[in-house]
Phi, psi and omega in degrees: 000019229344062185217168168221123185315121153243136164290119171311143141346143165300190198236112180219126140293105217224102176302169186299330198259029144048076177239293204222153145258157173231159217219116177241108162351132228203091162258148161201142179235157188220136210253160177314356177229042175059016152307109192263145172237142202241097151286162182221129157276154187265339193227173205191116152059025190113333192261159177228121160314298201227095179313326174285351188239031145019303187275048161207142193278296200247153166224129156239149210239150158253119194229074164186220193254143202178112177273161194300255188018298148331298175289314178300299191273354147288333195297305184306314148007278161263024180241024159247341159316149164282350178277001204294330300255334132213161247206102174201140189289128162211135207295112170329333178290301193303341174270125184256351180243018182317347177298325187283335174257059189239115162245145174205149177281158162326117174250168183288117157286128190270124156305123176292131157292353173215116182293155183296160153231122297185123190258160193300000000 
């Protein structure tokens, strides 16, 4: 993909009955023309990210400008790994939980240059 992959902060989730969290693996990359690629693991302990697509271990998420064409020859792409065994687009309308791939990094808190001062 001519890009290299950094690990994210997990994805992290906390059922309603506080029994356990559950945590999905975070990669992300970014290509020459500022195209971002998101990976996710899809599955965790039993749990799943996105419950409709189940039967799949990874979802990438695409985030910039990307012709059908694009997309095609990424799918080709990662159906050339051997470990790959299938490989498929799914139109974002078909995900009913799409809210769970809403990631955004941390970003750094800025620190004041002058702490306020407080009166007696």
């Amino acid at each position: 993909m001519g890009c290299d992959f950094r690990k994210l902060p997990a994805l992290v989730f906390e059922p309603k009955d506080r029994t356990r969290k559950t945590e999905f693996s975070v990669f992300k990359a970014e290509d020459a023309d500022k195209n971002t690629f998101v990976v996710f693991t899809n599955k965790n302990m039993g749990e799943f990210l996105l419950h409709e697509i189940s039967n799949f271990d990874y979802i990438v998420q695409l985030r910039g400008k990307f012709t059908n064409d694009d997309v095609l020859n990424l799918m080709d792409g990662i159906r050339k790994f051997p470990e790959v065994v299938m490989c498929l687009e799914v139109p974002l309308k078909k995900i009913k939980s799409k809210e769970r791939l809403s990631y955004e990094e941390e970003k750094e808190v800025q620190k004041l240059l002058t702490p306020k001062k407080t009166r007696n």
